[in-house]
MIDOSE-1310 file (N, C-alpha, C; in nm, 2 decimals, decimal comma, always signed):
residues 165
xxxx	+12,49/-13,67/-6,45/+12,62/-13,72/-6,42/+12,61/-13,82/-6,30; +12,64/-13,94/-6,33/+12,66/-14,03/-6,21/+12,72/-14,01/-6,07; +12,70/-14,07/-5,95/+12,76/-14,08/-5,86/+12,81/-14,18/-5,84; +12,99/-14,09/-5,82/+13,08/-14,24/-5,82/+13,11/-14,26/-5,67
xxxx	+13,11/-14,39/-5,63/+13,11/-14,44/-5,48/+13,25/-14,48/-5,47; +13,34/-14,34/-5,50/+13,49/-14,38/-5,43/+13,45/-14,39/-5,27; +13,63/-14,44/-5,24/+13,62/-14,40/-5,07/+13,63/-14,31/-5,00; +13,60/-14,20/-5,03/+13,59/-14,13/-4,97/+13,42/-14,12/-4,94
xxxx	+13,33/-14,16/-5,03/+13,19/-14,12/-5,03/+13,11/-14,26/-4,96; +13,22/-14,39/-4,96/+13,21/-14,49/-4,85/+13,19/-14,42/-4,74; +13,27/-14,35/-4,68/+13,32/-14,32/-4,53/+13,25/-14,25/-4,57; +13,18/-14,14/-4,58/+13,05/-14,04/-4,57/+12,93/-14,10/-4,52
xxxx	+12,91/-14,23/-4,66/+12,75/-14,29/-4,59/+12,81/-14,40/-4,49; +12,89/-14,41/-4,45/+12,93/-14,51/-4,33/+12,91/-14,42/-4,17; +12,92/-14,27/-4,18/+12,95/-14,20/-4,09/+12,79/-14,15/-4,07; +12,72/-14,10/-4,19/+12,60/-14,06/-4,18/+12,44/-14,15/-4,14
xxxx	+12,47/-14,27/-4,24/+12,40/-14,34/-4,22/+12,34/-14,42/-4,08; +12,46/-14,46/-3,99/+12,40/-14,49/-3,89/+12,28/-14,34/-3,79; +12,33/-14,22/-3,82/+12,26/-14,10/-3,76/+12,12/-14,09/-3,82; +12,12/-14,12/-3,93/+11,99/-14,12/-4,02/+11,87/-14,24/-4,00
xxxx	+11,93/-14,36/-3,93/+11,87/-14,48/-3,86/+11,81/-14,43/-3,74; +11,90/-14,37/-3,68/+11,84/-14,32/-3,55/+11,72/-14,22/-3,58; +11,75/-14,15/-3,63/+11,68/-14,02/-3,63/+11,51/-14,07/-3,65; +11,55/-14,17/-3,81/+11,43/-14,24/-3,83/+11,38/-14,35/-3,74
xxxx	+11,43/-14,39/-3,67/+11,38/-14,48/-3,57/+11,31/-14,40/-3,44; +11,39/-14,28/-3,42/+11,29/-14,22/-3,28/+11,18/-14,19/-3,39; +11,15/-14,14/-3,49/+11,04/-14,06/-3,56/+10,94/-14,20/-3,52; +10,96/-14,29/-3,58/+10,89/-14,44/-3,57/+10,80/-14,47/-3,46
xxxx	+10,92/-14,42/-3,32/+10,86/-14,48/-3,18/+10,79/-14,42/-3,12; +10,81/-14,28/-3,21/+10,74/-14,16/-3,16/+10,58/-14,16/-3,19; +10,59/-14,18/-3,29/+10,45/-14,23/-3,40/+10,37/-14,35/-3,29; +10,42/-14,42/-3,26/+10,36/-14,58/-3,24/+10,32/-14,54/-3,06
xxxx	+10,39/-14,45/-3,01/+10,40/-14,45/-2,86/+10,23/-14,32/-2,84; +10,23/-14,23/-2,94/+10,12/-14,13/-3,01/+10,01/-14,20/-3,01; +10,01/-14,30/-3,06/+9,89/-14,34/-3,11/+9,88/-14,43/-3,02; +9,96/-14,49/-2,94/+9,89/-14,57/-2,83/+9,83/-14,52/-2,72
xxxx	+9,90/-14,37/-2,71/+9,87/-14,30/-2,58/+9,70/-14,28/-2,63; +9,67/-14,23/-2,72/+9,51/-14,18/-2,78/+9,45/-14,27/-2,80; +9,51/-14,45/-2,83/+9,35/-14,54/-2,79/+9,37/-14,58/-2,63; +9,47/-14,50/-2,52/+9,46/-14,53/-2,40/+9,33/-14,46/-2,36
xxxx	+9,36/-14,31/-2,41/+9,26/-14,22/-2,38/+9,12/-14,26/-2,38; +9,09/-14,28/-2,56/+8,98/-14,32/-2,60/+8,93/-14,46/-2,46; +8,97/-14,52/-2,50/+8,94/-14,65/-2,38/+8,90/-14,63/-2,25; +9,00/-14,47/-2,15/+8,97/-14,46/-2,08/+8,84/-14,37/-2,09
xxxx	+8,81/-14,30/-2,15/+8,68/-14,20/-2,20/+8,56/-14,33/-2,23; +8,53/-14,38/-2,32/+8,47/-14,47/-2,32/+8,43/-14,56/-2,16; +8,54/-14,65/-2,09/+8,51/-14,71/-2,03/+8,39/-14,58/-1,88; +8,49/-14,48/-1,86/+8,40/-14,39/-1,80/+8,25/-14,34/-1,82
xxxx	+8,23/-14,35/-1,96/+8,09/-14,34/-2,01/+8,00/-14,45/-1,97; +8,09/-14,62/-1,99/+8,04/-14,72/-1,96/+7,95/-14,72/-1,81; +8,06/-14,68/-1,73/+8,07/-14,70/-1,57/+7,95/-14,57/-1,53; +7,91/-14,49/-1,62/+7,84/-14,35/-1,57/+7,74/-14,38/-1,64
xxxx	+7,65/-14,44/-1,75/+7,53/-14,57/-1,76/+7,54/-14,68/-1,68; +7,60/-14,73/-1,65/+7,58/-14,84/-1,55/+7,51/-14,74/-1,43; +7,57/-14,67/-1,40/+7,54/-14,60/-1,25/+7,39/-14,49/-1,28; +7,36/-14,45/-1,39/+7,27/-14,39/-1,39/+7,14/-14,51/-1,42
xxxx	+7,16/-14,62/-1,47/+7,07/-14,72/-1,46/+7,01/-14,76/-1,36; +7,11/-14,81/-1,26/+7,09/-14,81/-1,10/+6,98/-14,73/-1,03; +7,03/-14,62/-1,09/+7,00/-14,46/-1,03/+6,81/-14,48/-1,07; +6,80/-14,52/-1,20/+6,68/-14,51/-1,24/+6,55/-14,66/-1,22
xxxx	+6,68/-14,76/-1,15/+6,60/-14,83/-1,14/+6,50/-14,81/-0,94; +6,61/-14,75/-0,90/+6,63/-14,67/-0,75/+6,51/-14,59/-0,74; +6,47/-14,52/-0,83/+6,38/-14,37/-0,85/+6,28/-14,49/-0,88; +6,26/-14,57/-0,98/+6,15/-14,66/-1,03/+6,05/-14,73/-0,91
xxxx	+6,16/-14,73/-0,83/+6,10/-14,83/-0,71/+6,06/-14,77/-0,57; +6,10/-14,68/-0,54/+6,04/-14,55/-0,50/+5,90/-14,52/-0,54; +5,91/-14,47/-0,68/+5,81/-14,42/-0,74/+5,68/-14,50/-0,72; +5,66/-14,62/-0,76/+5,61/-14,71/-0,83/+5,56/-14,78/-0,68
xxxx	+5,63/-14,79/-0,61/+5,59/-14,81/-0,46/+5,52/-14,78/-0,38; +5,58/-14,63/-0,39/+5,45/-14,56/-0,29/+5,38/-14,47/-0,39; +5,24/-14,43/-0,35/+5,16/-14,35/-0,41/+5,18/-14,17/-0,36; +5,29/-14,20/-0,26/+5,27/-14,01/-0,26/+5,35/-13,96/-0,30
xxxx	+5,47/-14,05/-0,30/+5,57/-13,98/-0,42/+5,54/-13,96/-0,55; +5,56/-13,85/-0,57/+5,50/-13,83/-0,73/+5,60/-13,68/-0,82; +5,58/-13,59/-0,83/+5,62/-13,49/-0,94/+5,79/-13,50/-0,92; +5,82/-13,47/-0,81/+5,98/-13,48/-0,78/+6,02/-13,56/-0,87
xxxx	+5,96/-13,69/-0,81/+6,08/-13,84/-0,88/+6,00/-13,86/-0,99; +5,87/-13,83/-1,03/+5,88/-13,80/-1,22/+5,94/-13,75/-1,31; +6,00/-13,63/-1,24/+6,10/-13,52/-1,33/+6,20/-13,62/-1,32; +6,30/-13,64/-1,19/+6,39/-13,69/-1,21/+6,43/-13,86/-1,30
xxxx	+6,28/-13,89/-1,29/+6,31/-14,02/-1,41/+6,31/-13,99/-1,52; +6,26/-13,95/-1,55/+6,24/-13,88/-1,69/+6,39/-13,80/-1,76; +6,45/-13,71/-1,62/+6,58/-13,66/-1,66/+6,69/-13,77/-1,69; +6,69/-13,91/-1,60/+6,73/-13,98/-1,58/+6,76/-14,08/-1,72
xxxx	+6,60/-14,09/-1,79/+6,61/-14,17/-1,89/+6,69/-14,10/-2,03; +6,66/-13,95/-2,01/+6,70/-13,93/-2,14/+6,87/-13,90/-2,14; +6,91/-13,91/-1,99/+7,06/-13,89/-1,98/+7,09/-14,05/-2,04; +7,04/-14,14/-2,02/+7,08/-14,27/-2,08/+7,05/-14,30/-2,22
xxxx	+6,95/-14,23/-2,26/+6,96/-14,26/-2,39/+7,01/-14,17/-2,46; +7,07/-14,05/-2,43/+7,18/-13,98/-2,48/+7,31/-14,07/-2,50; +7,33/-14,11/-2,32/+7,48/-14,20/-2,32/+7,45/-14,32/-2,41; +7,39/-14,39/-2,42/+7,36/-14,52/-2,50/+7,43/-14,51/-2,64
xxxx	+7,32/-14,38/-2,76/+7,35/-14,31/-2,84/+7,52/-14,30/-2,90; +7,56/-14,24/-2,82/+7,72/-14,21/-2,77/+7,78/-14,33/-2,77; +7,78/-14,43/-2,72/+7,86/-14,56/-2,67/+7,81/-14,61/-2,78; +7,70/-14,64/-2,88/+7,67/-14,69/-3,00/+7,73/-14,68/-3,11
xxxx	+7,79/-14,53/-3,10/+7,89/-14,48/-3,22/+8,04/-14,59/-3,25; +8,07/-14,57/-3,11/+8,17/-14,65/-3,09/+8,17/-14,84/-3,04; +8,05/-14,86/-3,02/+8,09/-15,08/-3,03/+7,99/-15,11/-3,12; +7,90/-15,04/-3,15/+7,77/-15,13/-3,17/+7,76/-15,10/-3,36
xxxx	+7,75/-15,24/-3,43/+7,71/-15,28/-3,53/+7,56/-15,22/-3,58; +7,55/-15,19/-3,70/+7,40/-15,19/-3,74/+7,30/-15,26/-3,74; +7,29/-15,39/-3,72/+7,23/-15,46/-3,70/+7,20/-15,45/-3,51; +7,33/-15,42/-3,44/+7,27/-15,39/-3,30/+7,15/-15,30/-3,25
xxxx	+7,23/-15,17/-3,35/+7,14/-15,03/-3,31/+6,99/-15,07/-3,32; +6,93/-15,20/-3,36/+6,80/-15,21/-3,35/+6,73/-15,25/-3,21; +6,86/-15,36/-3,19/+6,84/-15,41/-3,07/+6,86/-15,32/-2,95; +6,93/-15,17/-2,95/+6,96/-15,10/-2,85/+6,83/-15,03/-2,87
xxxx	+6,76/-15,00/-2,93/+6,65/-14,94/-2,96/+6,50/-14,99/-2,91; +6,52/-15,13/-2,91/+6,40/-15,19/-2,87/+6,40/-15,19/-2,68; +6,55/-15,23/-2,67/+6,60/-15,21/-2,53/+6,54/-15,10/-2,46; +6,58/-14,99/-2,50/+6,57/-14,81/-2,49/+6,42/-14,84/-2,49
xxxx	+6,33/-14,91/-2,56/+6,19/-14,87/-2,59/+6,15/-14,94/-2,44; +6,16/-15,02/-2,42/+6,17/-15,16/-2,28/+6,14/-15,07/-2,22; +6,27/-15,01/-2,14/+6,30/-14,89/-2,03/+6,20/-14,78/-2,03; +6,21/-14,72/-2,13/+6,10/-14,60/-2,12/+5,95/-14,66/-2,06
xxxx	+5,90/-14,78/-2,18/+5,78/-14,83/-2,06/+5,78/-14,85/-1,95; +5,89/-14,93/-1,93/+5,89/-15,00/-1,79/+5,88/-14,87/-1,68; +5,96/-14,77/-1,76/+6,01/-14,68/-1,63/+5,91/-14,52/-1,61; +5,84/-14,54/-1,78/+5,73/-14,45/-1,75/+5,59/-14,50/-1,81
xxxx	+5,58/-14,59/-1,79/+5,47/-14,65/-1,85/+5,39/-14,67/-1,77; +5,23/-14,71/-1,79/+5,16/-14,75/-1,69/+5,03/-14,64/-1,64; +5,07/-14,61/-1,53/+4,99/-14,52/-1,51/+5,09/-14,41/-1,43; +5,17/-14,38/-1,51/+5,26/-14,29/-1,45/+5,25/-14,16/-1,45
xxxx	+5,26/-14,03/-1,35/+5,20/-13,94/-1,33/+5,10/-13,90/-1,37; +4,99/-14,02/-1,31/+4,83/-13,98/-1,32/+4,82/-13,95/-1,23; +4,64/-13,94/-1,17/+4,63/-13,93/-1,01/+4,55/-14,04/-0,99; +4,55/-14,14/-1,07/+4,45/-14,25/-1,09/+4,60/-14,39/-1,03
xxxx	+4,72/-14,37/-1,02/+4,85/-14,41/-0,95/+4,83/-14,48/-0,84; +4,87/-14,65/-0,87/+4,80/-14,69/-0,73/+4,97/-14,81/-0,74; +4,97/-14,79/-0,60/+5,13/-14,86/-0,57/+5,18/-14,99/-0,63; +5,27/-15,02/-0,68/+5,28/-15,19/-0,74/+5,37/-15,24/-0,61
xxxx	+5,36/-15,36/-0,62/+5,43/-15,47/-0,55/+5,56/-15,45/-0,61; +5,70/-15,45/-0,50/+5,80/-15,41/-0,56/+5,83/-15,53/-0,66; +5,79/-15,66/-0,65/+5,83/-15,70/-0,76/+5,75/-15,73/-0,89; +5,65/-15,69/-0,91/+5,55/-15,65/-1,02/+5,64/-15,64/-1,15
xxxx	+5,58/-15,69/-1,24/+5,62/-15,73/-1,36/+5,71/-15,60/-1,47; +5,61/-15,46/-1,41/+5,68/-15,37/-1,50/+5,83/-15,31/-1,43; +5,81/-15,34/-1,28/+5,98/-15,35/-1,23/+6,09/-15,45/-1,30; +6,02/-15,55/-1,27/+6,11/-15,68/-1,33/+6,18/-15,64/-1,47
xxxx	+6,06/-15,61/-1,56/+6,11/-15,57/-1,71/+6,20/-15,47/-1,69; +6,17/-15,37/-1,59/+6,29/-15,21/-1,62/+6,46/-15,28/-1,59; +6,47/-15,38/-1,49/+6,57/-15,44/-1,42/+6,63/-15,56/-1,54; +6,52/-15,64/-1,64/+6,55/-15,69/-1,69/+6,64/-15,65/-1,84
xxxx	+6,53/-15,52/-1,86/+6,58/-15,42/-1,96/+6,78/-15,37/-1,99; +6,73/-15,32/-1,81/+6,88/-15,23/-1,81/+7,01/-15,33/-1,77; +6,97/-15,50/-1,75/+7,09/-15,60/-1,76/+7,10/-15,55/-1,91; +7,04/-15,59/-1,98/+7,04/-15,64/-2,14/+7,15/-15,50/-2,19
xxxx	+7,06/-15,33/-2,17/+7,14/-15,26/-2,24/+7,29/-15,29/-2,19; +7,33/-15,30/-2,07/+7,48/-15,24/-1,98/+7,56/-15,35/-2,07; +7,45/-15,51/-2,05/+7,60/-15,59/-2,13/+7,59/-15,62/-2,30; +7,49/-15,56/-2,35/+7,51/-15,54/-2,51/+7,65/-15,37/-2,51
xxxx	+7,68/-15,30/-2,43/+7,77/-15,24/-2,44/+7,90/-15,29/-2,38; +7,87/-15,38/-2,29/+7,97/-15,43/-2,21/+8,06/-15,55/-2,33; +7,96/-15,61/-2,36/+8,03/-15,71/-2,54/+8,10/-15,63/-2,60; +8,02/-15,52/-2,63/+8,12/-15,41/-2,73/+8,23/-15,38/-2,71
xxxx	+8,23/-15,32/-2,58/+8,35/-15,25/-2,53/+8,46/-15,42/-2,53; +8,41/-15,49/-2,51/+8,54/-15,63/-2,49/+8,60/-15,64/-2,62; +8,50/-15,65/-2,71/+8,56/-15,69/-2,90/+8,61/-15,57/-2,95; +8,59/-15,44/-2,85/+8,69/-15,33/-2,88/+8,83/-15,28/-2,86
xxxx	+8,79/-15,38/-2,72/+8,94/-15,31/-2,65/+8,97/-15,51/-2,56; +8,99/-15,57/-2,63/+9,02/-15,73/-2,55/+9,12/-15,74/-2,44; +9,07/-15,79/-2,35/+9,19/-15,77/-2,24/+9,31/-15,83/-2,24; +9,42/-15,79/-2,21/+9,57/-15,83/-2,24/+9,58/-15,94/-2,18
x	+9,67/-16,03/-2,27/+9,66/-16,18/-2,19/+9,83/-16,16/-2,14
């Protein structure tokens, strides 16, 4: 059986209708305001990972030069590079999921490979360990290395999240 749109059922959807706009419209802003707050999040989570590889790089290039400098430092700041490196290539890992293309993950890999030589390579905790010149080649490469990783994530993160103009 049909519905007949006398006036009385005018003034019904005249009365209802504008409430049903609303109702649907908060649902709307509600949705769009949700999902902005969680790629705020995300962005802020990420950028903090960024900024905590950056600083453990540092950290490792710091311990590198130490190490690699003098000859009596030895087991302490071996542990600690070593802890150092695999907290970065954990974080790397991690940050990879989120900017980096397939074709990068090769490039973060060879990067990652860089570092580990540079940072344990050599003649690293022998007893055969004889001091480098701080600026010696396998420094240079560790420093050279950890530019390359920070701003192949640092691209990412921009084509991820582009800054507001």
């Amino acid at each position: 059986m049909p519905i007949e749109c006398g006036p009385n059922n005018l003034e019904l959807i005249k009365i209802i209708l504008p409430s049903v706009m609303v109702v649907l419209g908060w649902i709307v802003v509600y949705r769009i305001q949700r999902s902005s707050a969680a790629k705020q999040d995300a962005r802020k989570d990420l950028r903090t990972r960024l900024d905590k590889l950056d600083e453990d790089l540092k950290s490792l290039r710091d311990l590198c030069i130490d190490y690699y400098t003098d000859e009596k430092k030895g087991f302490e700041l071996s542990t600690q590079i070593k802890f150092i490196f695999e907290d970065i290539r954990r974080q790397s890992y991690i940050l990879s999921n989120n900017f980096l293309k397939k074709l990068e993950r090769k490039k973060l890999n060879d990067i990652l490979k860089n570092i580990s030589k540079s940072a344990t390579g050599g003649s690293f905790e022998s007893k055969s360990r004889v001091a480098l010149d701080s600026n010696d080649l396998q420094l240079n490469s560790l420093f050279n290395s950890s530019a390359q990783l920070i701003n192949l994530f640092e691209d990412g993160f921009f084509h991820a999240y582009p800054p507001a103009v």
